[in-house]
N, C-alpha and C positions, 0 to 999 in steps of 0.2 A: 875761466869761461872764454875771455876774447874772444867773443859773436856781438856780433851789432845785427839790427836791420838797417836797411839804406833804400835809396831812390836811386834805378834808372836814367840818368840824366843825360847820355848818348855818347858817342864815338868821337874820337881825334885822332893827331897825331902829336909828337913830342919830337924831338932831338934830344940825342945822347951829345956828351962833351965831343965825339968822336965822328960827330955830324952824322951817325944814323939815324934815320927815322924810325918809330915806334908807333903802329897803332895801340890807342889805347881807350879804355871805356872810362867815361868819367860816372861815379856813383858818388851819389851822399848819401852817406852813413853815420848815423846818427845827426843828434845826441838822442840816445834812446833812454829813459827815468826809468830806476827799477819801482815795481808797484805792488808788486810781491814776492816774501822768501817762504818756498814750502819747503820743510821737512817733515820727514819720516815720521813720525811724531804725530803729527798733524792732519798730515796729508795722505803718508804713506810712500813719500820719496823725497827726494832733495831736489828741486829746479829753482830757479829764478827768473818771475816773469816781468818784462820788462813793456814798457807804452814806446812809441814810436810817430813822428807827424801828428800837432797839435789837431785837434778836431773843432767844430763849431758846438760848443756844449749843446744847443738845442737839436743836435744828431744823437747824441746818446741818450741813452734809458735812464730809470731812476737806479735801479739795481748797481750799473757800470759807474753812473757819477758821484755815489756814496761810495765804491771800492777806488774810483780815484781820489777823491776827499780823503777816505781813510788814508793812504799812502802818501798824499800832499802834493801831490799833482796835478797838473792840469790833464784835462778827457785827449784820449790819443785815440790815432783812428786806427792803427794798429798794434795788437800783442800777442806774443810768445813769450816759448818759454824754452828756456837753455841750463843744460844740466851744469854746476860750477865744477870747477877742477877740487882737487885736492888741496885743501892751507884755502883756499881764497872765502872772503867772507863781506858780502854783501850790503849794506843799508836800504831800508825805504826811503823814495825820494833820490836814491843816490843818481848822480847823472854821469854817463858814459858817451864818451867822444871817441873818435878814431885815435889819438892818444896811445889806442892798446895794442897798434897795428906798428908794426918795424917795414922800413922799405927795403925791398931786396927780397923778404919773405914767397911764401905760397898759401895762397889761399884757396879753400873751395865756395864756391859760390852758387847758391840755389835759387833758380825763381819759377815764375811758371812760362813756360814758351808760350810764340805767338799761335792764337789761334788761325786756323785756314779753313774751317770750316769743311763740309763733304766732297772730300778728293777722292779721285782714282787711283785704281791699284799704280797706275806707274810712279805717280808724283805720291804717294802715300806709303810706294815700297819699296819704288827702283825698277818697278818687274821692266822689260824688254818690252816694246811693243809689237805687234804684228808687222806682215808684210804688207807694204805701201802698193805690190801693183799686182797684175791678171787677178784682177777683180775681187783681192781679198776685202772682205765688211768688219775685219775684226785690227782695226788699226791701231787701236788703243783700250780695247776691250781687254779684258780677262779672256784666256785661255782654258783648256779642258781643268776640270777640280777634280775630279772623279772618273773612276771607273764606270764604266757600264752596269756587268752582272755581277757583279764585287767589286768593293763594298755597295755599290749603290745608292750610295750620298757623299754628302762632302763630310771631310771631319772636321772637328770644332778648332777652332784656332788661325783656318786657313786664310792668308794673308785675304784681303781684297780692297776694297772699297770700303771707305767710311770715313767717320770724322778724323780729323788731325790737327794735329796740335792741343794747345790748354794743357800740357801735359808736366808735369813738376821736372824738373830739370838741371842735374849740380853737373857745373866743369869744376875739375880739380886739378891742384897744384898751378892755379894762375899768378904770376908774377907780379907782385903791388910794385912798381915802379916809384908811383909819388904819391906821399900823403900830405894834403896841406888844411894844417888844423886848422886855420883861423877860417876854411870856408867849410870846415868839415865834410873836404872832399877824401876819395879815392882814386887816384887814375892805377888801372890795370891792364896788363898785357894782354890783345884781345877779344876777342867778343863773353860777350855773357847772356844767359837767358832771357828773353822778353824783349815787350817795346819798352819808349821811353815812358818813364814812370812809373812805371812797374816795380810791384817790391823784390828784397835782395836781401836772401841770410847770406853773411859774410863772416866764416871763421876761420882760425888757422887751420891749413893743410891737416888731414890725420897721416896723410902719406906725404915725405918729403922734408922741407926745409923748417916747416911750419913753428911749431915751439922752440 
């Protein structure tokens, strides 16, 4: 499997032995407790769902703090689930650290970006703006959609205005530079999706140096 979740925890920089400088994003990633192993059998496929960041048990239901119970866990405030490789094999209760991460590797990494709420077609698209002089009113407006006597509307899809951002978002093949287990951190080459604190699936590259 080698996927953890992790925490947003912000930007730096690093020095190489060679005295370059490196920005890099620090995450913590894990210790994620597996809480459940479905198969086929069972379930109708093979995943393994895993807890994440201890929760305050009086946030959870009854339903979630009997399926943590059952697993022997403490209540997490989040879970997923990640399909296992081939040969690899699971326990409940088992606990997973950064451990599974090699430096030097590529990782892809998913979170949700930042929300910006209702933007304009420029900052929302790129579009060009209008002319700034002899009296133009359209300086950062939208431009013609449509035809006149054909089609005579707009078609569906066309760029404009609206919300942006909250949108789910993996960089791929990012460069883990440094793992340091005893804070169960990540530093990574780069930026990554979201603000600080924000969740973070982290597994190895499917493209690149990854396995």
């Amino acid at each position: 499997m080698k996927t953890l979740l992790g925490k947003k925890i912000g930007m730096t920089q690093i020095f190489t032995e060679a005295g370059e400088v490196v920005p890099v994003t620090v995450i913590e990633a894990g210790p994620v407790s597996v809480t459940q192993i479905k198969t086929v059998e069972t379930d109708g496929y093979n995943a393994v769902q895993v807890g994440f960041a201890d929760a305050k048990p009086q946030r959870v239901n009854k339903p979630l703090t009997g399926h943590y119970k059952k697993a022997g866990v403490t209540v997490k405030k989040h879970l997923a689930e990640f399909a296992p490789e081939d040969g690899e094999s699971y326990e409940l209760g088992q606990v997973l650290t950064v451990s599974v991460f090699e430096e030097g590797k590529k990782l892809d990494i998913t979170g949700i970006s930042k929300g910006k709420g209702t933007q304009g077609n420029i900052k929302r698209h790129g579009h060009h703006r209008g002319p700034m002089t002899h009296g133009s009113k359209h300086k950062r407006l939208a431009g013609a959609l449509a035809a006149g006597t054909y089609p005579s509307r707009v078609f569906k899809g066309n760029a404009g205005p609206g919300r942006m951002g909250r949108d789910t978002v993996t960089v791929q093949n990012v460069v883990l530079v440094k793992v340091i287990e005893e804070r169960n951190l990540l530093l990574v080459k780069g930026a990554v999706p979201g603000k600080r604190g924000g969740l973070l699936r982290i597994r190895y590259a499917i493209k690149g140096q990854g396995r």
